[in-house]
VEXMARMAR-461698 format. One record per residue (C-alpha): residue number from 1; x, y, z; residue in one letter. Coordinates in Angstrom, 3 decimals. Each point is the difference from the previous one (the first is absolute). Layout:
! residues N
+-----+----------+----------+----------+------+
: pos :       c1 :       c2 :       c3 : code :
+-----+----------+----------+----------+------+
: NUM :        X :        Y :        Z :    A :
...
+-----+----------+----------+----------+------+
! end
This chain:
! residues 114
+-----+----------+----------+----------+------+
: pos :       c1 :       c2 :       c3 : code :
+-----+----------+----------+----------+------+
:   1 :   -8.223 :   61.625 :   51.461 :    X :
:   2 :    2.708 :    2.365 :    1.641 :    X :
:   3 :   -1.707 :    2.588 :    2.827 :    X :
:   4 :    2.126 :    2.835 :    1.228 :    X :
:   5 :   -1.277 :    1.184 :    3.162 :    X :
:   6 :    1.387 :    3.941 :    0.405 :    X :
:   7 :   -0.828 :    3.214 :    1.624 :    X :
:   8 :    0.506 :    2.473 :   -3.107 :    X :
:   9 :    2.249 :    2.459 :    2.076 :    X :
:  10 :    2.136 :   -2.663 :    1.034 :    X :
:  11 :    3.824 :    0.300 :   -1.979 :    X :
:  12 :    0.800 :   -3.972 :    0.617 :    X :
:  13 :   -3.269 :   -0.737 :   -1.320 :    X :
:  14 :    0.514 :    2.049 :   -2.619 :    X :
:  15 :    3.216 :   -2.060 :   -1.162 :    X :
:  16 :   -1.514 :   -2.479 :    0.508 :    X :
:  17 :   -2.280 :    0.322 :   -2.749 :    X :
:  18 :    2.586 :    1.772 :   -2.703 :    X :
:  19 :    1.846 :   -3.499 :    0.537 :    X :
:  20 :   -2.768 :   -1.885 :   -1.075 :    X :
:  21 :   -0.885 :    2.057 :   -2.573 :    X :
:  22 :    3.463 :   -0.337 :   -1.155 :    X :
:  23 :    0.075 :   -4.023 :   -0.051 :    X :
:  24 :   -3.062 :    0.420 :   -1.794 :    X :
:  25 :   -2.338 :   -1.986 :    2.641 :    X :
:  26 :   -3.784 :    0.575 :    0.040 :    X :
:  27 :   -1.067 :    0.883 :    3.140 :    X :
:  28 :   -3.124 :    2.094 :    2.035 :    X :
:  29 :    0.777 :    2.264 :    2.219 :    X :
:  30 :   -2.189 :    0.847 :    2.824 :    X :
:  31 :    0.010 :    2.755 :    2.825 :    X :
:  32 :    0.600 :   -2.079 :    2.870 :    X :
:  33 :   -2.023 :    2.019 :    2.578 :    X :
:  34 :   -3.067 :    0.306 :   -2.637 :    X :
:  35 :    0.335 :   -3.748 :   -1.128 :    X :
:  36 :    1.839 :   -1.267 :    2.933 :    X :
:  37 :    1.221 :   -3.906 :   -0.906 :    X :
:  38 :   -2.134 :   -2.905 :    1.195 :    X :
:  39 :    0.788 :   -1.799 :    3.292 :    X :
:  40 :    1.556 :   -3.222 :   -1.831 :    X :
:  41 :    2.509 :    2.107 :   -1.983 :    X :
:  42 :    0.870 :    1.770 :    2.906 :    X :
:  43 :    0.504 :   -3.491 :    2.229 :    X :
:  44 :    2.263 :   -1.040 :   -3.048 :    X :
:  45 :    1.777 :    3.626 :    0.162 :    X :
:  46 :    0.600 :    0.084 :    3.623 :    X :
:  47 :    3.226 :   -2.022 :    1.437 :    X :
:  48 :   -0.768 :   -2.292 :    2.609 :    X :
:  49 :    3.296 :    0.453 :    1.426 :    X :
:  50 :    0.373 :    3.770 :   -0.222 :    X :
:  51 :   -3.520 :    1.479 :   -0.298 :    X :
:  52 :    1.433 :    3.147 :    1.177 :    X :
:  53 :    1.816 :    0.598 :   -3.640 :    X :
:  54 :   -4.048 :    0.231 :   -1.465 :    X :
:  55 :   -0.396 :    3.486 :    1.789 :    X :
:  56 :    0.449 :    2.961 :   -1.679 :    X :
:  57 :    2.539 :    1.218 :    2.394 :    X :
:  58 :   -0.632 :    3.727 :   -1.087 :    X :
:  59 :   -4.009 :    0.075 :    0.227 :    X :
:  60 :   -1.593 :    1.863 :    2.915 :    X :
:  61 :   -1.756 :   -2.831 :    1.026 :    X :
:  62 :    3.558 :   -2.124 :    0.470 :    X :
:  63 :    0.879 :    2.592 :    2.633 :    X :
:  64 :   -3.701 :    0.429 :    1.233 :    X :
:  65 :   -0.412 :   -3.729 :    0.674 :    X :
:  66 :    3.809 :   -0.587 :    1.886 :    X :
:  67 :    0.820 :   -2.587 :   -3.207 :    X :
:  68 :    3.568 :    0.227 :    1.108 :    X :
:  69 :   -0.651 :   -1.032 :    3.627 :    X :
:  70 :   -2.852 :   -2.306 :   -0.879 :    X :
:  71 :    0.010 :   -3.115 :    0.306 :    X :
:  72 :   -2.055 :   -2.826 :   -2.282 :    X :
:  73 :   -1.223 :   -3.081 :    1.385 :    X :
:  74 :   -1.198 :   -1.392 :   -3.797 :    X :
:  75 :    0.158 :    1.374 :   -3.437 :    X :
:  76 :   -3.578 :   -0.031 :   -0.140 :    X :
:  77 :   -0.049 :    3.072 :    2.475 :    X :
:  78 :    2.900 :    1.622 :   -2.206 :    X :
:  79 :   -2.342 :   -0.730 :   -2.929 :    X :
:  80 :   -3.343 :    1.471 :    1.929 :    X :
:  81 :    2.294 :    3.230 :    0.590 :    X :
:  82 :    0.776 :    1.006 :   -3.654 :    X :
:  83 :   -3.048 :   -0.960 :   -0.959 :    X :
:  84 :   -1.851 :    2.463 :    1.971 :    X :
:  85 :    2.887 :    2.692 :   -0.433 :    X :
:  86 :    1.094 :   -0.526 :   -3.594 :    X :
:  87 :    2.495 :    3.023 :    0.180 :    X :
:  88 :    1.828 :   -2.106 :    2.078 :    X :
:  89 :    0.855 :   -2.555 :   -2.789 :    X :
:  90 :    3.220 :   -0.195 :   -1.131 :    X :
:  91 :   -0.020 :    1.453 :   -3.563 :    X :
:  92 :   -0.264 :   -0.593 :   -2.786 :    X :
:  93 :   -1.276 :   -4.137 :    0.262 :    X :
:  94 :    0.273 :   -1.770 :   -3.409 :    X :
:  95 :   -2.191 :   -2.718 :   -0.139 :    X :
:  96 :   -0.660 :   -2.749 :   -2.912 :    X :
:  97 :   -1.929 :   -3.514 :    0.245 :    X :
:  98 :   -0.170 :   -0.434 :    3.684 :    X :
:  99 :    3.304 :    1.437 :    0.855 :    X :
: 100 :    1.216 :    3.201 :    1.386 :    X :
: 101 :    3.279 :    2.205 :    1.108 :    X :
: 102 :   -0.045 :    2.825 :    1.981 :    X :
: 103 :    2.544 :    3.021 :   -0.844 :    X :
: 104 :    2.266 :    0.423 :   -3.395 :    X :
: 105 :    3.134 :   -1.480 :   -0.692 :    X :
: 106 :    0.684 :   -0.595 :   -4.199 :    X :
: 107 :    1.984 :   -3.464 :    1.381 :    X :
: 108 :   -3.166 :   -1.177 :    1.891 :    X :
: 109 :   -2.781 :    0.856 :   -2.912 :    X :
: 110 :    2.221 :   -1.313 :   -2.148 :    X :
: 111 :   -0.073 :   -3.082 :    1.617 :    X :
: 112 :   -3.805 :    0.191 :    0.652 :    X :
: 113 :   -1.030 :    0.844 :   -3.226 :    X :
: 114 :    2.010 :   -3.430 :   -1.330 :    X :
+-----+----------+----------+----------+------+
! end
């Protein structure tokens, strides 16, 4: 099963959706700060070697927590973060099996969705 994690006022997330819609892909989507996405799919989402690019770089929390500046020691603390401030999740997160992306790009869902 295909998830689609989205805030609804969110245009990118928005696309993201119409595209799958368009390929004709089954998928659930979910508000991301009501049903934000497990722990595991977020350690799979988040880039070991860039855990910065997870952040929502325009949430209020980004700015209010110094994301930019900050420095991570492990992606488990990066992990930790969004979890407790799922607005600062990088949106939308498409996730199927055990696998997830973070953002939309038609190149990289296509290649996901393979």
């Amino acid at each position: 099963m295909v998830k689609l994690y989205i805030k609804p006022s969110c245009k990118v997330c928005q696309k993201a959706a119409k595209y799958l819609k368009k390929k004709k892909i089954d998928f659930e989507e979910l508000d991301i700060l009501a049903s934000p996405p497990a722990k595991k799919l977020l350690e799979k989402a988040v880039d070991a070697n860039d855990p910065k690019s997870a952040f929502n770089t325009k949430s209020k929390g980004y700015k209010e927590h110094g994301i930019a500046e900050a420095t991570f020691n492990t992606k488990k603390e990066v992990v930790d973060l969004l979890r407790s401030n799922p607005d600062m999740i990088r949106r939308p997160l498409l996730a199927r099996n055990e696998k997830a992306i973070l953002g939309f790009d038609e190149a990289d869902y296509a290649t996901f969705l393979r």
